[in-house]
C-alpha positions in Angstrom: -1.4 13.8 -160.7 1.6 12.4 -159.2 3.3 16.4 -158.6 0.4 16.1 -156.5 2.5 14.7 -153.8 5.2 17.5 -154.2 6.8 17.9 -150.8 6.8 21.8 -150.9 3.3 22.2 -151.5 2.5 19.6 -148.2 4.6 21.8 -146.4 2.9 25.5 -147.7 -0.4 23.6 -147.2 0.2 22.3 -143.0 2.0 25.2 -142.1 -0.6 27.6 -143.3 -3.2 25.7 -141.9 -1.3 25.8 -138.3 -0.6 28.9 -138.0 -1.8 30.2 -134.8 -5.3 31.8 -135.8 -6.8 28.9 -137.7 -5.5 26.6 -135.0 -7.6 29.0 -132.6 -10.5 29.6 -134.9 -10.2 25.5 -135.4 -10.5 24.6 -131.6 -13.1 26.6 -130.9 -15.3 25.1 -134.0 -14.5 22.2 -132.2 -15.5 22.3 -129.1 -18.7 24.5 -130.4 -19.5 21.4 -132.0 -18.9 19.0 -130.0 -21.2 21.1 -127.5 -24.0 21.5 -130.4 -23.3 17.6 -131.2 -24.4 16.3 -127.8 -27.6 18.8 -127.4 -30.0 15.5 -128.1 -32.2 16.3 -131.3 -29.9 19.7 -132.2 -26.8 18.2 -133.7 -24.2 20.4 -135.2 -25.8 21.0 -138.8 -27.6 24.0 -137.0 -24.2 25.8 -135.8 -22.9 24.8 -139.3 -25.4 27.0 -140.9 -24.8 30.2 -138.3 -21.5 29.6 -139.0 -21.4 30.5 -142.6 -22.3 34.0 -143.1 -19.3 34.7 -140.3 -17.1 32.0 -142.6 -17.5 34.6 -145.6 -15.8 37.3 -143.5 -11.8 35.3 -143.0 -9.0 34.4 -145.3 -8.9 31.2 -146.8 -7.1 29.2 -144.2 -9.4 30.6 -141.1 -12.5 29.8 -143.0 -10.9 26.3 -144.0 -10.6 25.6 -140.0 -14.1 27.0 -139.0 -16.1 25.0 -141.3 -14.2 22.2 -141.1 -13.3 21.9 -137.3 -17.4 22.4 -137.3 -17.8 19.4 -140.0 -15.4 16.9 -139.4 -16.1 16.0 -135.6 -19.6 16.5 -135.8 -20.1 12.8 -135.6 -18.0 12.6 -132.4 -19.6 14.0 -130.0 -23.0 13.0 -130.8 -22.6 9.8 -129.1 -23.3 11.5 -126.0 -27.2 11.6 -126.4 -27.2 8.2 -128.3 -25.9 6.3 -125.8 -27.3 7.7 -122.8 -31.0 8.7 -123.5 -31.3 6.7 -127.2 -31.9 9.9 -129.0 -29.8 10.1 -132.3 -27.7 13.6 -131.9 -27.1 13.4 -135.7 -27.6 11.8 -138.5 -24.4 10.1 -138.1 -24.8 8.8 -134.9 -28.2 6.3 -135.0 -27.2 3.5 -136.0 -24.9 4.0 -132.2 -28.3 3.6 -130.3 -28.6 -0.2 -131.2 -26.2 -1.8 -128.8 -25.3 1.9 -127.7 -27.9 2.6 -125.4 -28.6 -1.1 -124.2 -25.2 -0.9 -123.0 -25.8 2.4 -120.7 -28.6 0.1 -119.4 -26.4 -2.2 -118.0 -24.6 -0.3 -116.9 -21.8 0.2 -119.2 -22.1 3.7 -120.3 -17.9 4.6 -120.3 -17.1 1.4 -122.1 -19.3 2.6 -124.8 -18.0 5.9 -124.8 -14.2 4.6 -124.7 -15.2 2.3 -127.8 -16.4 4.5 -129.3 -14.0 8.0 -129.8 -11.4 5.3 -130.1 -13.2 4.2 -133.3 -14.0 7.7 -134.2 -10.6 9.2 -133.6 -8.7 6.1 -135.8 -11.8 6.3 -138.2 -11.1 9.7 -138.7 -7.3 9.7 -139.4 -8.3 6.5 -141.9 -10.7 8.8 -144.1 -8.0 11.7 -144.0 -5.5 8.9 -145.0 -7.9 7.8 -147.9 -8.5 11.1 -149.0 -4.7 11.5 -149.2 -3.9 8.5 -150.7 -7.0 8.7 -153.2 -5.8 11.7 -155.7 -3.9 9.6 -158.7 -6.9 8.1 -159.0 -10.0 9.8 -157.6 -12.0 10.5 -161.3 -12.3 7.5 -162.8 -13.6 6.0 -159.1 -15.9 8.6 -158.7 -17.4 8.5 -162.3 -17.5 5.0 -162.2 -21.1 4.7 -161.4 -24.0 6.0 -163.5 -27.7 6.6 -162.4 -28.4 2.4 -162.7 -25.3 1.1 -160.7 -26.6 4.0 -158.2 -29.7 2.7 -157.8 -28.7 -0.7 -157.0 -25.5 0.7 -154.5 -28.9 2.4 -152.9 -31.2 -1.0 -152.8 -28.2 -2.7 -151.6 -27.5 -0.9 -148.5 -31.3 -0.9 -147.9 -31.8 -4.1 -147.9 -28.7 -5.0 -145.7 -30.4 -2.5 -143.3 -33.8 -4.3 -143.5 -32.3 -7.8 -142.5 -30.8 -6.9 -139.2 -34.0 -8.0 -137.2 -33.0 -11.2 -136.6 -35.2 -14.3 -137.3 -37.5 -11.7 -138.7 -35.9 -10.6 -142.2 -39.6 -9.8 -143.8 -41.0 -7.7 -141.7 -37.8 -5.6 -142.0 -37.8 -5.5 -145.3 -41.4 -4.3 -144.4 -40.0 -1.8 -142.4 -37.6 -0.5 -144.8 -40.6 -0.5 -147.9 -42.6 1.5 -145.4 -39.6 4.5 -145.0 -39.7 4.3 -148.8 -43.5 5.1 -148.4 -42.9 8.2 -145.9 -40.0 9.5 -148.5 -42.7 9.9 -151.4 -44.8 12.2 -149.3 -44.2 15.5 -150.5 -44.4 17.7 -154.6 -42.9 15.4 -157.1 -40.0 17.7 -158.6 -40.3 16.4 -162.0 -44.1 16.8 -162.7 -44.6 19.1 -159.7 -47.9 16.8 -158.6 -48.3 17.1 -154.9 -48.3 13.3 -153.3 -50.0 12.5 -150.0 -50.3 16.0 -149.0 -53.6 15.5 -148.3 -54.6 18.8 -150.3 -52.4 21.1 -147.5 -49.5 22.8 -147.3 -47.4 21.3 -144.8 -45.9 17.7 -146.3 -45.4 19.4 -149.6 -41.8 19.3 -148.7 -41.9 16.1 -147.5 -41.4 14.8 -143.9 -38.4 15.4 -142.0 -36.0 12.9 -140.9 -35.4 14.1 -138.1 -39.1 14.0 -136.7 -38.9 10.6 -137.9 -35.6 9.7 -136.1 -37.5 11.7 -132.7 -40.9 10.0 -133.2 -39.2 6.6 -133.3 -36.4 6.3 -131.0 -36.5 9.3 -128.8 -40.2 8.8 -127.7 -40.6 5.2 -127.4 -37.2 5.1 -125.0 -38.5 8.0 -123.2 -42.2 6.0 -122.3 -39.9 2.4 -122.1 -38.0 4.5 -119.0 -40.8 6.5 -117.3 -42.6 3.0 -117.4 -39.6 1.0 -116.2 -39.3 3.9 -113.6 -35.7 3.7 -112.9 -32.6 4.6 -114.0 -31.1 4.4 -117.5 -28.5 1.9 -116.1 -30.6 -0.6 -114.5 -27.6 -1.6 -112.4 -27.3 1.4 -111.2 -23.3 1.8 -111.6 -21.5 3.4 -114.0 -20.0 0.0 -114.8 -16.8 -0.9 -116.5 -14.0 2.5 -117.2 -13.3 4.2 -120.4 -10.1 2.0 -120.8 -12.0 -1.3 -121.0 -13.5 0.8 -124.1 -10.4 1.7 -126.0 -9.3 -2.0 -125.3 -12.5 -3.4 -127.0 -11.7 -0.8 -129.6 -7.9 -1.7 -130.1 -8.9 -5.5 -130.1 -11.5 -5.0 -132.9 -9.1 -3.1 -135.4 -10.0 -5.2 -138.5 -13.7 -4.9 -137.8 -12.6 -0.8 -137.6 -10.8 -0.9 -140.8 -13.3 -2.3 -142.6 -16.1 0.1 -141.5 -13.9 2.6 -142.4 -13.6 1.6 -145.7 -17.5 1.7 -145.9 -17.6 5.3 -144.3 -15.2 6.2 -147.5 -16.8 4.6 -149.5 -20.4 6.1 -148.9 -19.4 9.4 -148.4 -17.4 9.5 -151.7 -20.5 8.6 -153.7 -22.3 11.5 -154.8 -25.9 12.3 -153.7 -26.2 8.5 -152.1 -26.4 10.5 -148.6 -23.6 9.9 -146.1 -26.2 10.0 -143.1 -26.9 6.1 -143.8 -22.8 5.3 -143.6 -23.2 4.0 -139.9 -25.7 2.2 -140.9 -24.3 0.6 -143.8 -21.7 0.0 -141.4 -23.4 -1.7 -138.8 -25.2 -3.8 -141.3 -22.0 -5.5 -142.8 -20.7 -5.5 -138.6 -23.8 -8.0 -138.2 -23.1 -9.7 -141.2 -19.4 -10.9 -140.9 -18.9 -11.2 -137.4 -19.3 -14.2 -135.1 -21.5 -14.9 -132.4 -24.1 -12.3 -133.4 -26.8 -13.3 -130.4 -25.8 -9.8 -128.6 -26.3 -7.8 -131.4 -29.1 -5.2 -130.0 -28.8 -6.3 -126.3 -25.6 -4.1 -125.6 -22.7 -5.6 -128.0 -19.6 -3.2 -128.1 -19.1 -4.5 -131.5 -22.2 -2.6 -132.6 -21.4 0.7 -131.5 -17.8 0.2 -132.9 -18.6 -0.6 -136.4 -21.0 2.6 -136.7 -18.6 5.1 -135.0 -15.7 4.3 -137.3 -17.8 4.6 -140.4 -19.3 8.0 -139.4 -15.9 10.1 -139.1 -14.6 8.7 -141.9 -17.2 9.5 -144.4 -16.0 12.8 -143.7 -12.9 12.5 -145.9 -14.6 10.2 -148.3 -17.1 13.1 -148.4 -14.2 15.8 -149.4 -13.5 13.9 -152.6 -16.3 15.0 -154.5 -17.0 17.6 -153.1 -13.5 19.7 -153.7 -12.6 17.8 -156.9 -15.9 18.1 -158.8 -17.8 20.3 -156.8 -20.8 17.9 -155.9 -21.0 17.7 -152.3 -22.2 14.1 -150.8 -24.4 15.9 -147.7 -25.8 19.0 -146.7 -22.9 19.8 -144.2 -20.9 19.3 -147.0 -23.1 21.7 -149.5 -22.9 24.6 -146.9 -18.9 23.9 -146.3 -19.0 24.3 -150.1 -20.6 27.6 -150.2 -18.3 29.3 -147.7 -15.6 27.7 -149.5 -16.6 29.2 -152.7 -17.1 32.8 -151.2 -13.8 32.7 -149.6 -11.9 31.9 -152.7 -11.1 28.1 -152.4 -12.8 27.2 -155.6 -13.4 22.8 -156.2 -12.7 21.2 -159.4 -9.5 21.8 -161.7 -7.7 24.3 -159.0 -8.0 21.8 -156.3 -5.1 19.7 -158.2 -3.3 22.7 -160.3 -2.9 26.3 -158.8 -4.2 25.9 -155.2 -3.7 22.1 -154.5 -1.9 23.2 -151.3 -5.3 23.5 -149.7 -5.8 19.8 -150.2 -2.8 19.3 -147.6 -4.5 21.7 -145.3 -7.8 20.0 -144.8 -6.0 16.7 -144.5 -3.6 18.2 -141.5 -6.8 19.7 -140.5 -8.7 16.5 -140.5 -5.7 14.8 -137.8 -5.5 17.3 -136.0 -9.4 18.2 -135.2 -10.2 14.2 -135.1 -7.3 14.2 -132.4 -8.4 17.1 -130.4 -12.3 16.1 -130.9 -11.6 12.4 -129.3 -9.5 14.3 -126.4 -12.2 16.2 -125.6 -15.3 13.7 -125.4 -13.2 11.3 -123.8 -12.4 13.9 -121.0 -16.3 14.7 -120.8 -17.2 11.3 -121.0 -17.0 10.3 -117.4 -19.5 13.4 -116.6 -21.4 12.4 -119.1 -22.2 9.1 -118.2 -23.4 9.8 -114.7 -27.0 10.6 -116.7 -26.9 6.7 -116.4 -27.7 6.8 -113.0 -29.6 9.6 -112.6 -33.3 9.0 -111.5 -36.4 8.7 -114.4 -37.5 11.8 -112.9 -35.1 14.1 -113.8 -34.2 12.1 -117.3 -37.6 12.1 -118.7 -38.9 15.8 -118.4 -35.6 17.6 -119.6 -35.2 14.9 -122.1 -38.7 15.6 -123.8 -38.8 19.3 -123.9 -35.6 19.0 -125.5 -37.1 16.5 -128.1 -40.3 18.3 -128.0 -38.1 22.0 -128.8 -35.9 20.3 -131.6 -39.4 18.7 -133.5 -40.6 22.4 -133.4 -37.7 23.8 -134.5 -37.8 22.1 -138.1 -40.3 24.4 -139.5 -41.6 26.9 -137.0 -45.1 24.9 -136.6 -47.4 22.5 -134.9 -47.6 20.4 -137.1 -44.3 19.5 -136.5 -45.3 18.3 -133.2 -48.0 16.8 -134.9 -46.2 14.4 -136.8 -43.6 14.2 -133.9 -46.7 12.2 -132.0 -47.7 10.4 -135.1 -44.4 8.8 -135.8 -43.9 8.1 -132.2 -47.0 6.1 -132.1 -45.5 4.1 -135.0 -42.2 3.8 -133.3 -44.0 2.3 -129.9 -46.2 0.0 -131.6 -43.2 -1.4 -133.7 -41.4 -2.3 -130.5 -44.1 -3.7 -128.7 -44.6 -6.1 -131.3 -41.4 -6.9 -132.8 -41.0 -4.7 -135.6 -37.7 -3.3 -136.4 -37.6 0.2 -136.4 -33.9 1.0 -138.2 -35.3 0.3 -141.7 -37.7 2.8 -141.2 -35.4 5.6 -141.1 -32.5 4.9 -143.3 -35.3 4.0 -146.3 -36.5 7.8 -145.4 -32.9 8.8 -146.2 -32.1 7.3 -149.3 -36.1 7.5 -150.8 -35.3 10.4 -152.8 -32.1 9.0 -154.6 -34.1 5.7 -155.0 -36.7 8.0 -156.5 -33.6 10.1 -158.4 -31.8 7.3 -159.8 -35.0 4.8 -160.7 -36.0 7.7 -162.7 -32.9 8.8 -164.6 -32.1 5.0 -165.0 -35.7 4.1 -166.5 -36.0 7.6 -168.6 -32.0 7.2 -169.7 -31.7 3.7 -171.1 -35.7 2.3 -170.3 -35.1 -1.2 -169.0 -31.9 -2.2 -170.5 -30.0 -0.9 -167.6 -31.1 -3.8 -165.8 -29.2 -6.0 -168.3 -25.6 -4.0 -167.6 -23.1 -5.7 -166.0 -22.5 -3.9 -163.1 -25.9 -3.7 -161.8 -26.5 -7.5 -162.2 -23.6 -7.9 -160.0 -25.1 -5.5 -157.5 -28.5 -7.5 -158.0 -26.4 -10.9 -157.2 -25.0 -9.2 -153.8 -28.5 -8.2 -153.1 -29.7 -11.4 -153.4 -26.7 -13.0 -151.6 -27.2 -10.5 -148.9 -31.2 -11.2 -148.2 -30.6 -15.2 -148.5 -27.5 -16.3 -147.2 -28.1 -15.0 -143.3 -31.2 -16.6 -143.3 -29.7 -19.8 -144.9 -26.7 -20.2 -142.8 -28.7 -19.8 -139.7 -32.1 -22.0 -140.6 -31.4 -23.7 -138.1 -30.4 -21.7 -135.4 -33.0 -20.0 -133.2 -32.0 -16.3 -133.6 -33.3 -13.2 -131.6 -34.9 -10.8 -132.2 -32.7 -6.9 -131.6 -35.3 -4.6 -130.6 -36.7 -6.0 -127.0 -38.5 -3.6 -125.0 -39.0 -4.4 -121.7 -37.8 -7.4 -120.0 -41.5 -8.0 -118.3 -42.7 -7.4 -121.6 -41.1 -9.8 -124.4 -43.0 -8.8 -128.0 -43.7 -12.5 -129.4 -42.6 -12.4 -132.9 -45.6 -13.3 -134.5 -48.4 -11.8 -131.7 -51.7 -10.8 -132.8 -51.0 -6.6 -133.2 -47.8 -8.2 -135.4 -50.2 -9.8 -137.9 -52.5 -6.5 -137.5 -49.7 -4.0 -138.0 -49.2 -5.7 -141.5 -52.6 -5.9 -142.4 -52.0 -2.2 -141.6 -49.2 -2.0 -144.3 -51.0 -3.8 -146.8 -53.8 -1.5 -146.6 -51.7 1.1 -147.2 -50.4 -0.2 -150.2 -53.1 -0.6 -151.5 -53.9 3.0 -150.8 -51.0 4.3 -152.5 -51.9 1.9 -155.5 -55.0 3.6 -155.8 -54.6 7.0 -155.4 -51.3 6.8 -157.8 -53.7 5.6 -160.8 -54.7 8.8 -161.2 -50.9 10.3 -161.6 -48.9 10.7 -164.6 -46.4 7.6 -165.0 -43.5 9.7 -163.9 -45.4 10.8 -160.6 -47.0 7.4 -160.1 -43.9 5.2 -161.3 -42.4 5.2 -157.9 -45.2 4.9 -156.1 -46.0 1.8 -158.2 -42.4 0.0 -157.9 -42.9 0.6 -153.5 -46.5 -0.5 -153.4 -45.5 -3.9 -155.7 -42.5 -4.7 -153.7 -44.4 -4.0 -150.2 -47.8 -5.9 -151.1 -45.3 -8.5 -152.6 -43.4 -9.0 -148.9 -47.0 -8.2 -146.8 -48.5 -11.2 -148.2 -45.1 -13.2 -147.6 -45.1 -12.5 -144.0 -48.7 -13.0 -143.7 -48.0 -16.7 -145.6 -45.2 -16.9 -143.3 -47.1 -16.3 -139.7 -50.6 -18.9 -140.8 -47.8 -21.8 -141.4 -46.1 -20.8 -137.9 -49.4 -20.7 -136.7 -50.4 -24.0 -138.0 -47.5 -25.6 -137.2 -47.6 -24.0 -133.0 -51.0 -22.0 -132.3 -49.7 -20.6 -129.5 -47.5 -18.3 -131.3 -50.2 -15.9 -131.5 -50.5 -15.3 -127.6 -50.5 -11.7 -126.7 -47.0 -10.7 -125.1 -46.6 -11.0 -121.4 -47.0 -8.4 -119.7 -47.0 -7.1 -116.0 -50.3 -6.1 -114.0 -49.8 -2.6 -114.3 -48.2 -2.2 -117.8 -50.4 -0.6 -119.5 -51.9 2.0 -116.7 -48.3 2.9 -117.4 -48.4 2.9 -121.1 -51.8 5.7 -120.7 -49.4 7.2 -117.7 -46.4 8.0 -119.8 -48.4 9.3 -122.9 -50.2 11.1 -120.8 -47.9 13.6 -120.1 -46.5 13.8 -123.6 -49.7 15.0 -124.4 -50.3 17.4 -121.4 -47.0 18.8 -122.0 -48.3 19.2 -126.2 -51.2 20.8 -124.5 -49.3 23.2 -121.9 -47.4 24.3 -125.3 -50.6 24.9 -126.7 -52.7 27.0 -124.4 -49.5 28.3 -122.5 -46.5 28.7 -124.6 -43.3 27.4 -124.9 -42.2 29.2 -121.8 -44.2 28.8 -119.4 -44.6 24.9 -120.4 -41.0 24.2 -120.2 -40.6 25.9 -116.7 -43.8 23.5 -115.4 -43.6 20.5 -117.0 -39.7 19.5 -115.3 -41.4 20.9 -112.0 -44.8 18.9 -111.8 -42.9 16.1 -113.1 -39.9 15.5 -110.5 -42.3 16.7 -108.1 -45.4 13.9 -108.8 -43.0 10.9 -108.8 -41.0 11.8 -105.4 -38.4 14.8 -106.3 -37.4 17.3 -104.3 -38.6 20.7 -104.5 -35.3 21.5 -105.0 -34.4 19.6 -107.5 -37.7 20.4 -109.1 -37.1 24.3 -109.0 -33.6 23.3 -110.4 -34.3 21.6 -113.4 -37.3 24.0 -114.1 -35.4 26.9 -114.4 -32.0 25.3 -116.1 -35.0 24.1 -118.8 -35.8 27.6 -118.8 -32.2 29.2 -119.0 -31.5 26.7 -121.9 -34.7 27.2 -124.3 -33.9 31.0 -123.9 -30.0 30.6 -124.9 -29.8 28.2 -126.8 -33.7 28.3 -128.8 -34.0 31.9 -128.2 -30.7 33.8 -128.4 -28.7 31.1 -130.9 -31.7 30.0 -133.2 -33.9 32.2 -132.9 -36.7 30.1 -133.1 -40.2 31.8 -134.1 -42.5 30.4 -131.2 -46.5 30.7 -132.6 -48.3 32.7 -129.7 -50.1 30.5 -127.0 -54.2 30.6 -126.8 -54.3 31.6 -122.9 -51.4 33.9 -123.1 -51.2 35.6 -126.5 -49.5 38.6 -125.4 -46.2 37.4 -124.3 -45.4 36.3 -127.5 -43.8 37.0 -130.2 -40.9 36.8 -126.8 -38.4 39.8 -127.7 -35.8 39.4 -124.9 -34.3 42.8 -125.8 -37.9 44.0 -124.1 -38.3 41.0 -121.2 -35.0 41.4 -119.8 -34.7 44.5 -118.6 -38.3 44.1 -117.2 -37.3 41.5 -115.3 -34.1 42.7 -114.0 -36.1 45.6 -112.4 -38.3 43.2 -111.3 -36.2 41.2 -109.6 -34.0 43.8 -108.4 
């Protein structure tokens, strides 16, 4: 391993990779997706998976920059729709939306975007450094953790996840039982037993994240504006520059090292899913730092921990995937495959015959991270201006955007379906002080909690738990549930996910105690209809239902002693006189615009719904025509021409679908002359 570090092969390896063409091919995979990245709801997965059958086609190198320039920034410039409008852009970019978006609300959208590439861009160069400095030794860290250690890796993170809701650490390890309930939906691989399908076809694969991550964070944000009625920044300025960011950045470098260590860390570990880094991230950011009581309510800390993590995962993700040829994420699968096809083969070659191409991704990884941070930072002050912009134009383009990416995950309504069923979840959690995060990284990291219980249980039966590893891993679970709530028993924390400031959730209101009488119901369900499963169908089932009836009936002992001790605790939350003619407003026109889809079509739907909209709440006809037809131009170039999304024909207007543009267009162009 150590010829490894032979200084010819560095050199064949960068000046191959920046050679003029790949540094082309590279730049424009960049700002592709860094364009793809900030599309809220589209991310750059999709352009990652256009990209490979083109990928096939070029020499080594080329390839090497196209899929990696795609890959490697991807997390970058997703922090675009995150911050501004609360809808994750990627999977690496949610965790952002905590203290992200509460900062664009007061006004302080360009500091979070200065904090934020800075952390990207130095997280970035970290993993590349890492993945550099990693080789001598990369097996025996990577094999040093079987199915049991996994597991309890897995519960870990979870669990520091679940206690980030302040002086309510139950209810979000409720939250976090209850993504681990959504994750078993779906056919059990290993007996092929359908669970929670509810005899159809459609949840046999499961439920996607990313109608999960739409239903509860997009939605909710999109009915807390159109009911608050202003602006995203309630100050109505743009606030503090992009230099105070990179300040807050540079001043924070410890906190950035150390989330970078995690974002390594996660993404070198096989299968454990490097979508949860940023949250694992933000987690130990709330942890170890000091004077947490702005954590949720706009901290810059928050959105520096995640942003550092997320880029560099990327080189953590690298190590398994070109050494032993198991890649960490899907982005890393499908950078595998085109690998493959183009010669660059993982495993043995990586550190014998063609070990120069090792030194190309890492030169690759500077210089994208580089160019990538550049880029957004330039963009950022045009960016931000969304801030300010009115509800009116926000909401509508926002929504059909959200509404067009749900769709887009299988072809189907009952995409849009679920979209409304999860965002229903997602509001009611907010309103009553229920934190939503939990709920989509358990979603995440159910299967290889499913994966690993299994192979640990079917491997060694219940002697794994007895191995030495995983009791340590038990005692930091333990130590990471208890000590936050002992150190601060006597401080009076707050809660992170406020809604409106009109309209406070009490922590322990009555539709709190009724949401978990909901949960324990559904235990019980689970319970029931499990009993009639195999034990390897039911056995997961049965270890989420114990642990989630086990912390329903905590909190439930939990809110009758508050209750005892101060009935007022159970007041309903205070709200304005016209909250909730707002609440029936706001979901109103979801559902009209579901409906417009339905009856109308896509089309048609998209061009109205921006139009009605600006125009109903005080717009301009101009600026209604405007944002109608640039709804219009982008569901047809981007939806239409890019994706090619199938659109199901509408119940008024069959015949304009399915809607070949090779037919429409010149149609129209004679019509219009």
């Amino acid at each position: 391993m150590a010829e490894l570090y032979d200084f010819d092969v560095m050199w064949k390896g960068m000046v191959g990779i920046m050679q003029l063409k790949p540094l082309t091919i590279m730049l424009v995979a960049v700002v592709a997706s860094s364009i793809f990245a900030a599309l809220p709801g589209v991310g750059s997965s999709t352009l990652l998976a256009m990209a490979i059958p083109f990928a096939m086609t070029l020499q080594p190198y080329e390839c090497m920059a196209l899929m990696l320039g795609i890959t490697i920034i991807s997390n970058t410039a997703n922090t675009f729709p995150s911050v501004l409008i609360a809808v994750p852009g990627g999977a690496g970019s949610q965790a952002t939306i905590i203290d992200g978006y509460p900062m664009a609300r007061k006004g302080e959208a360009n500091r979070a975007f200065g904090a934020a590439y800075t952390a990207s861009v130095l997280g970035g160069l970290f993993g590349a450094v890492v993945f550099l400095l990693s080789l001598p030794i990369v097996t025996p860290l990577v094999l040093l953790f079987g199915s049991p250690e996994l597991f309890m890796l897995v519960l870990w993170g979870l669990s520091a996840v679940g206690i980030l809701s302040g002086n309510t650490p139950i209810k979000g390890l409720m939250a976090a039982v209850l993504g681990m309930g959504v994750a078993l939906v779906g056919t059990e691989v290993r007996t092929g037993i359908d669970r929670f399908t509810f005899e159809g076809y459609y949840l046999t694969d499961g439920v996607h994240i990313a109608l999960v991550g739409l239903g509860m964070f997009a939605i909710p944000e999109l009915i807390d504006l159109s009911i608050r009625r202003s602006s995203i920044s309630s100050t109505g300025k743009l606030g503090s520059g992009l230099m105070r960011g990179v300040k807050d950045a540079l001043e924070n470098w410890w906190l950035m090292i150390r989330c970078s260590v995690i974002g390594v860390w996660v993404g070198l570990l096989p299968g454990l899913g490097s979508s949860v880094a940023d949250w694992f991230a933000y987690a130990h950011c709330v942890q170890t730092e000091k004077n947490k009581e702005n954590f949720g309510k706009g901290d810059v800390r928050g959105v520096i921990a995640p942003e550092s993590s997320n880029n560099a995962k990327e080189g953590g993700g690298l190590i398994p995937t070109m050494f032993f040829g198991i890649p960490g994420s899907t982005s890393m699968a499908l950078v595998l495959v085109a690998f493959t096809a183009v010669g660059i083969v993982p495993g043995e070659p990586m550190v014998t015959t063609t070990k120069h191409y090792i030194f190309a991704m890492i030169t690759l990884m500077v210089v994208a991270n580089i160019f990538a941070a550049g880029l957004s930072m330039g963009l950022a002050g045009t960016f931000a201006k969304v801030s300010v912009m009115p509800f009116y134009v926000v909401v509508p383009m926002t929504l059909i955007f959200t509404i067009a990416a749900a769709y887009g995950i299988s072809f189907s309504y009952e995409d849009l379906a679920t979209l409304v069923v999860f965002s229903f979840i997602g509001v009611f959690m907010r309103r009553y002080g229920w934190p939503r995060p939990p709920v989509l990284v358990a979603v995440v990291l159910g299967p290889q909690i499913q994966t690993y219980l299994w192979l640990s249980i079917d491997r060694y039966g219940f002697e794994w738990l007895l191995f030495p590893i995983p009791l340590l891993l038990l005692a930091i679970i333990i130590a990471t549930v208890f000590y936050p709530m002992w150190s601060h028993r006597k401080e009076q924390k707050v809660q992170m996910d406020y809604y409106l400031e009109e309209d406070q959730p009490r922590m322990q209101s009555k539709g709190g105690v009724v949401f978990t009488f909901i949960f324990l119901a559904l235990m019980v369900y689970g319970l029931w209809v499990a009993m009639e499963w195999p034990m390897r169908a039911a056995m997961d089932v049965y270890f989420v239902a114990g642990l989630g009836l086990f912390l329903g009936g905590l909190q439930l002992i939990v809110d009758y002693v508050r209750y005892r001790r101060n009935p007022d605790v159970m007041e309903n939350p205070i709200e304005g006189s016209n909250i909730h003619m707002r609440y029936f407003e706001a979901a109103g026109w979801i559902f009209a615009c579901l409906a417009g889809i339905v009856l109308l079509g896509f089309h048609i739907t998209f061009l109205l719904v921006p139009l009605i909209y600006v125009r109903f709440y005080g717009g301009s006809w101009r600026l209604a025509l405007t944002l109608g037809i640039m709804s219009e131009c982008i569901l047809v170039a981007l939806f239409d021409t890019l994706i090619r999304i199938i659109w199901q024909k509408p119940l008024l207007v069959p015949f304009l679908y399915p809607f070949d543009w090779d037919k429409w267009l010149p149609w129209l162009a004679h019509i219009f002359g």
